[in-house]
C-alpha positions in Angstrom: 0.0 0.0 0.0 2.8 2.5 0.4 4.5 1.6 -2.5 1.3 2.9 -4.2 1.0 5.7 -2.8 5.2 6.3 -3.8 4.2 5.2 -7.2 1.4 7.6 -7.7 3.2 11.2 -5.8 6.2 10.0 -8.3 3.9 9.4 -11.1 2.5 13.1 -10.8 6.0 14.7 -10.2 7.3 13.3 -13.3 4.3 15.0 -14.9 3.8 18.1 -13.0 7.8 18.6 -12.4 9.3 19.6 -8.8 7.5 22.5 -7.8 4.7 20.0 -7.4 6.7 18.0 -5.4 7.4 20.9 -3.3 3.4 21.9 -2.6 3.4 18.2 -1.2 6.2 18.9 1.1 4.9 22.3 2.3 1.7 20.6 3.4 3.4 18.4 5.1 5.7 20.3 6.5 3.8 20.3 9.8 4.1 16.5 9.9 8.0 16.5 8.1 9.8 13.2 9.0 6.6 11.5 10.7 4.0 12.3 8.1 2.7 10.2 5.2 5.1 11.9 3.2 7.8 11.5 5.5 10.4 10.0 3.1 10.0 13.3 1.2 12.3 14.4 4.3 14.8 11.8 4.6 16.8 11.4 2.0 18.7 8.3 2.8 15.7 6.1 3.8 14.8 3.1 1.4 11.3 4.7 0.6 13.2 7.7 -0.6 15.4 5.9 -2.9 12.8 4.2 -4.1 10.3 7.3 -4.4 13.9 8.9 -6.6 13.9 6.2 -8.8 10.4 5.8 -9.6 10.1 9.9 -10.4 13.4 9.3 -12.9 11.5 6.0 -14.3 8.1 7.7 -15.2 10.1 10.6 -16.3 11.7 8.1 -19.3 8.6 6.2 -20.0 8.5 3.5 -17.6 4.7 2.8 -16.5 3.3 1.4 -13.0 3.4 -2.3 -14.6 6.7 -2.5 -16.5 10.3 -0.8 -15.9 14.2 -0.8 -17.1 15.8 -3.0 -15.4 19.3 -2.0 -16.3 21.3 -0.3 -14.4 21.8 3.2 -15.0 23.2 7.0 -14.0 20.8 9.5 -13.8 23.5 12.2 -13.8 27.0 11.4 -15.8 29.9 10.2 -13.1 27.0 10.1 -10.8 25.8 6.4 -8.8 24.9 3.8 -10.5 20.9 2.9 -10.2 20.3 -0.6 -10.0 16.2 -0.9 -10.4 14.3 -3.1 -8.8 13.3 -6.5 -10.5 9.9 -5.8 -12.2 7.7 -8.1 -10.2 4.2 -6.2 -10.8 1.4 -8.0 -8.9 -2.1 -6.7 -9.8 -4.4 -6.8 -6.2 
């Protein structure tokens, strides 16, 4: 259920672009770290990887059932991404 709701804020920012992303934090700003939004906050946390990668993945094309796999930098010299297998259960 959370990684819905990652998959759908990241769906919209890919759309919308970052200052969406930042209405969502500054509504949540009163909850920060402990909110439902929280990973928005923390930066190392796996939900915020994830959330990162997901935004960069709908950005290129990749849809809620099917991804790259590959690994990949979103930035050159930057870390390599390694996605997450693409194991889409429907429920």
């Amino acid at each position: 259920l959370r990684r819905k709701m990652i998959d759908r804020l990241a769906k919209y920012v890919a759309q919308e672009g970052h200052a969406f992303e930042q209405i969502i934090m500054e509504r949540e700003s009163q909850e920060g770290a402990n909110g439902n939004f929280g990973f928005l906050f923390k930066h190392d946390t796996p939900d915020n990887v994830y959330y990162r990668w997901r935004t960069f993945a709908f950005a290129q094309g990749d849809n809620f059932k099917s991804w790259h796999t590959d690994p990949f930098r979103i930035t050159e010299d930057g870390p390599w991404w390694i996605p997450p297998p693409c194991e889409f259960v429907d429920d």
